[in-house]
C-alpha positions, -999 to +999 in steps of 0.1 A: +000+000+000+027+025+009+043+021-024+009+024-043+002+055-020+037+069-031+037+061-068+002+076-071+006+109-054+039+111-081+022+102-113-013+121-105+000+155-108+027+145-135-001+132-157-023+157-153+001+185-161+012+166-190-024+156-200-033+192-196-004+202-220-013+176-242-051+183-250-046+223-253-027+218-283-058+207-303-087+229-320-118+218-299-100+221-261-113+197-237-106+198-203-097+161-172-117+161-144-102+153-111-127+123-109-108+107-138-076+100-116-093+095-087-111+065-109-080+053-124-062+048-085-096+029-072-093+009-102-054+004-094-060-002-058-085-028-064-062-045-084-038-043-065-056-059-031-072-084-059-035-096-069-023-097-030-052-112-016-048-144-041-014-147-041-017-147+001-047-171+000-026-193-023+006-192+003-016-199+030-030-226+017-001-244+006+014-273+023+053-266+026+063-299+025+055-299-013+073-269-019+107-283-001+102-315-018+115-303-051+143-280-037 
């Protein structure tokens, strides 16, 4: 979480500025919303506890003999 936390307050503004620069450039301007990056970090941090959640589960439920059989 700390590193997701970090990485996103990082990238938000950095994206934004660049996104910002990016779309003025064109004839019909349209303008981000904040909501879009706050969707895009939900989206990431569900993800994320998706991912860490299964891979836990799986560890958990492993039996460590098998894993130290093949070693």
């Amino acid at each position: 979480m700390k590193w997701f936390v970090i990485a996103y307050l990082i990238a938000t503004p950095v994206s934004w500025f660049i996104s910002h620069k990016w779309l003025g450039n064109f004839a019909y301007k349209t303008s981000l919303s904040w909501w879009i990056f706050a969707l895009a970090g939900v989206i990431a941090l569900f993800i994320i506890l998706v991912t860490v959640s299964w891979q836990s589960w799986r560890a958990a439920t492993r039996n460590p003999v098998e894993a130290l059989r093949y070693e």
